[in-house]
N, C-alpha and C positions, 0 to 999 in steps of 0.2 A: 693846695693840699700837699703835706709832706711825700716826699716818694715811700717812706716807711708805713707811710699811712693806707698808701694807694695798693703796694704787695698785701699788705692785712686783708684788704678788703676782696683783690683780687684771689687770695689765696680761698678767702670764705664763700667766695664767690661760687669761685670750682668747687668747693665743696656739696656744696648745695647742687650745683649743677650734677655733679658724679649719683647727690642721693638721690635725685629725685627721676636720673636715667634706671638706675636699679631697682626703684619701686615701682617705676610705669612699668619698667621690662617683669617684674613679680607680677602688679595688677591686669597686666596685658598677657600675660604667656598662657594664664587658665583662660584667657576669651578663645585661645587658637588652640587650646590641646583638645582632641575630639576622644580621648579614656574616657569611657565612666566604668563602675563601679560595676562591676557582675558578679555573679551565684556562684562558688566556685567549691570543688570538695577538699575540705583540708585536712582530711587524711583518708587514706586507701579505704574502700568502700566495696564489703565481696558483694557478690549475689545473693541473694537473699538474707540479707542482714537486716534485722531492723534499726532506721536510724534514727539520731536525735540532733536537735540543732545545733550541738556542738561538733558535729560529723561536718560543718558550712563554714564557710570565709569568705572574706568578698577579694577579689583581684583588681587593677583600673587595666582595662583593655580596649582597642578601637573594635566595636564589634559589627560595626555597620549595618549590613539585613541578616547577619549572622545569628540562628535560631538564642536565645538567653532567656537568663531571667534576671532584671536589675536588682542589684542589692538593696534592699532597706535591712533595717536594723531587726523588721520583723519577718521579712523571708525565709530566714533561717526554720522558723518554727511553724511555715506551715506543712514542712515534710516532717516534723515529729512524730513516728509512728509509724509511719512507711516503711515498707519492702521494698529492697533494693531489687531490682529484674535483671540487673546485668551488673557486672566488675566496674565500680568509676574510680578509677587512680584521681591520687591526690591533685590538685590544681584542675582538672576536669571542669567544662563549664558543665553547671547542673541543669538538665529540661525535664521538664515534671512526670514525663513518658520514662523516664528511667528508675520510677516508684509504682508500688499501687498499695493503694488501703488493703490493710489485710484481711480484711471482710470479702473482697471481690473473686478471690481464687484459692486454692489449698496451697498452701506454701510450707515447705521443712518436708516433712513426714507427714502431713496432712492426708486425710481424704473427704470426698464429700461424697454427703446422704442427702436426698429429700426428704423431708418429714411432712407428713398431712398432718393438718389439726381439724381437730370440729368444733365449730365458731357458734355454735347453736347457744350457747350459754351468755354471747354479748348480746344486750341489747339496742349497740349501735356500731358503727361500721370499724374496723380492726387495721390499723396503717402499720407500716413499717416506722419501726423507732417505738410502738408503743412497750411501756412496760408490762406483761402477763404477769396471772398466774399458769404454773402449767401441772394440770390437773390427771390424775387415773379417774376415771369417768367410771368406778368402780362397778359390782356386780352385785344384783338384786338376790336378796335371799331367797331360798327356795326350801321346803321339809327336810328334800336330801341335803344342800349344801348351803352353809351361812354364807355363804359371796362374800364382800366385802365393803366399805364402805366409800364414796366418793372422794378423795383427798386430793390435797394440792402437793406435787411431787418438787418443785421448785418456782422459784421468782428470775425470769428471764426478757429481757430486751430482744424484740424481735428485729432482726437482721435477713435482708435478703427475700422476704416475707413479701410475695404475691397474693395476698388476700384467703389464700387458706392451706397454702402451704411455705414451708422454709428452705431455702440451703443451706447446711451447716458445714463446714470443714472443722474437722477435730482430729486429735491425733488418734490413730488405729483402738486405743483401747474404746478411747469414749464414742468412736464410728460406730461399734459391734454394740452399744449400748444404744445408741439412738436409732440402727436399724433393724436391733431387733425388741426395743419396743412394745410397737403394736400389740406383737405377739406374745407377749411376755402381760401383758393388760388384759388381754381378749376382744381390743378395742381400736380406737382412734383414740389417743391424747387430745383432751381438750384444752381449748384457753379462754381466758376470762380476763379483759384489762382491770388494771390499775382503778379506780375509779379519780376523776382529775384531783388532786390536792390530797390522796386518800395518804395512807401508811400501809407500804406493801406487807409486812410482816402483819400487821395487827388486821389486814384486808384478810390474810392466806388462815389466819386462828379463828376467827370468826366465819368464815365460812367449813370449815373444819369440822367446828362443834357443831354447826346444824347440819353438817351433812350424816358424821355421826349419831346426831340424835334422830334423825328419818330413818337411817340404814337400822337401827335398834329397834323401832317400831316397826319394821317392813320384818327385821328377822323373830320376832316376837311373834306376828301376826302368820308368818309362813309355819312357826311350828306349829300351830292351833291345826288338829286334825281336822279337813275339812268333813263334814257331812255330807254323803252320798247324796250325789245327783242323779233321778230320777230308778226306774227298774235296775234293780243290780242280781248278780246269780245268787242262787241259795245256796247249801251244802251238797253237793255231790251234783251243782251243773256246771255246763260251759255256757258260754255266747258265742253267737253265730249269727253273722249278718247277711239277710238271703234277699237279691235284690228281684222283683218281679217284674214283668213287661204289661204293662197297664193298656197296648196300646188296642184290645179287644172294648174298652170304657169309653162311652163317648164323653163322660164328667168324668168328676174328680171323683178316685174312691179315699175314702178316709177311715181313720181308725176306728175299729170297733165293727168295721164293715162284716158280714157275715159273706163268704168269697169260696167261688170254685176254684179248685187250683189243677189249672189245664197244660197237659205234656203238648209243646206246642206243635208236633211231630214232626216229619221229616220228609217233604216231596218225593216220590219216585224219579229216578231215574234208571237210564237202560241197565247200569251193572249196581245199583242196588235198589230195593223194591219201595224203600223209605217206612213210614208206621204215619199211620192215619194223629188226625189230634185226638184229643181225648182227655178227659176229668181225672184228674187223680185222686182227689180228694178235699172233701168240705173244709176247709176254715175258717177263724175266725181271726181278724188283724188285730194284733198288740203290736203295741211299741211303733206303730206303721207313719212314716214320714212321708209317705206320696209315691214313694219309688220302692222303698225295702224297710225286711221289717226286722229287726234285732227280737233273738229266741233264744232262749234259755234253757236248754234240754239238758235229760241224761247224756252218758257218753254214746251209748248207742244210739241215739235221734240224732242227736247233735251230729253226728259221724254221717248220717244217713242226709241231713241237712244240707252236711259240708260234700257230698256226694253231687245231690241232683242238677247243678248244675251241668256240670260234668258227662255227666250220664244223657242228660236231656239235649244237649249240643247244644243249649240256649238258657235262657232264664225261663224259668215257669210266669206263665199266664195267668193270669187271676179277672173272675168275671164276677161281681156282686149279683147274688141272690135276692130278689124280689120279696118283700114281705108275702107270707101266704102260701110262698110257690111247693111243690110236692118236691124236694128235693130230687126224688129218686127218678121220678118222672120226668123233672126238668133232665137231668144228665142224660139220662136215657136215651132221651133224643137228641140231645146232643150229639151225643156218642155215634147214633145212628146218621145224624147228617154228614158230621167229619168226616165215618166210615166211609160213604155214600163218596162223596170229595173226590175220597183218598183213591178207589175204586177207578173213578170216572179220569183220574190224571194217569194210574197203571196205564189204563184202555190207551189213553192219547199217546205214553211213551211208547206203547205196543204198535201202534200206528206209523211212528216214528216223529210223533210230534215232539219227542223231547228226548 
């Protein structure tokens, strides 16, 4: 072989030899570099800022057991939406402790309210995440006042939602709205899901109209003057409810009964002499519920009504009269036993029995 021949080849030779030391030393230098790729902030990041995935970069660093998070292409975007908790300068490796959703605390100018709901209107159980209606659980007409009708006040995703109540964080105006509310309703706020597949807006009109059509029919029926229930006064009486002590019956006495009405007197004692029992006078029970009977007098009975209690230091006694019996006769002796009693208990305080 020519020696011109032999430099050619040795010359290609090297060549080859040179490319193929700098491409193992290329394919081999990433087997021994220990960088990878980490979560890093690419530009200055305050405290409570919310951030976006263009707030991320990735850097190649050795990070060994060093806390991180590896870069993918999608890391970036799952702090989308997040509140920064602390200052992270630019190039910062990012850990997920230095964000939080901002559903989880009041953040800015925030404050937080609890709100109660009344779940009484779902018919199956009520999770976080679902979408409401959230209702004024309105006010039932009355003759005096047309209340109001049940409506749905807005369309809300429950957050923070422990099965019957909410946390909210909002800023101060809408705080003083959600905590006062209740009060402003005369109520608990209700709620009522979404129905699965429904359309919230066409859900919130349709319950709307029937709540209104009920509320029209309740206020309708409230002005209709009712008709008097049961004895009512006539012109120039009052009522007066006189309750009496039954406990001289060994039954029941009942309305209509023909009844002694007995002053139930007063025991003696050493410094006052008390008053024997005794009848006061015949009546007759109206209106009588087993215990007391509603009476409708002039003003001067009625007065005298509203007195005996009073006067008697107890409730009047009532004793039914026996068909047949002599009224006058019956009392009489009465009166004479009581007296007789009343007598025989002086003696005993006189004794010093009492």
């Amino acid at each position: 072989m020519p020696a011109s021949t032999r430099r050619i080849l040795l010359i290609i030779l090297g060549v080859l030899v040179a490319v193929a030391s700098v491409g193992g030393f290329y394919y081999t230098s990433e087997a021994f570099d220990e960088r990878t790729p980490v979560l890093v902030a690419a530009v200055d990041i305050q405290k409570g800022q919310t951030v976006s995935a263009g707030n991320f970069t990735s850097e190649l660093a050795v990070m060994g057991s060093i806390p991180h998070i590896p870069y993918t292409p999608e890391a970036p975007f799952a702090f989308e939406g997040l509140i920064a908790t602390q200052p992270i300068p630019a190039g910062t490796v990012v850990l997920a402790d230095m964000m939080i959703f901002p559903e989880t605390q009041p953040t800015g100018n925030q404050r937080e309210v609890t709100v109660q709901f009344d779940t009484s209107l779902a018919t199956t159980e009520i999770y976080e995440g679902d979408e409401v209606l959230l209702i004024d659980p309105g006010a039932e007409p009355t003759a005096e006042d047309p209340g109001r009708p049940r409506q749905v006040l807005q369309i809300m995703v429950l957050e923070n939602f422990d099965g019957s109540s909410m946390r909210i964080f909002a800023s101060p105006e809408e705080w003083i709205i959600w905590r006062s509310l209740p009060a402003a309703l005369g109520a608990t706020p209700m709620i009522l899901p979404i129905p699965l597949g429904g359309d919230a807006e066409e859900f919130a009109q349709n319950n709307n109209e029937i709540w209104q059509l009920l509320w029209e029919e309740q206020r309708d029926a409230a002005a209709v003057p009712l008709e008097p229930v049961g004895p009512q006064a006539g012109p120039g009486e009052l009522e007066v409810v006189v309750a009496f002590d039954t406990s001289l019956v060994p039954s029941e006495v009942t309305d209509g009964s023909q009844v002694l009405m007995i002053d139930p007197g007063l025991p003696p004692t050493r410094t006052d002499v008390g008053r024997p029992r005794r009848v006061l006078r015949t009546i007759t029970l109206e209106n009588f519920d087993g215990g007391s009977m509603r009476i409708f007098a002039a003003p001067e009975e009625w007065a005298e009504w509203t007195r005996l209690p009073e006067e008697l230091g107890a409730a009047p006694m009532v004793l039914p009269i026996p068909d047949g019996t002599d009224i006058d006769d019956f009392t009489q002796r009465l009166n004479q036993e009581w007296n007789s009693e009343w007598e025989l208990a002086i003696n005993e305080v006189g004794d010093g029995g009492g």
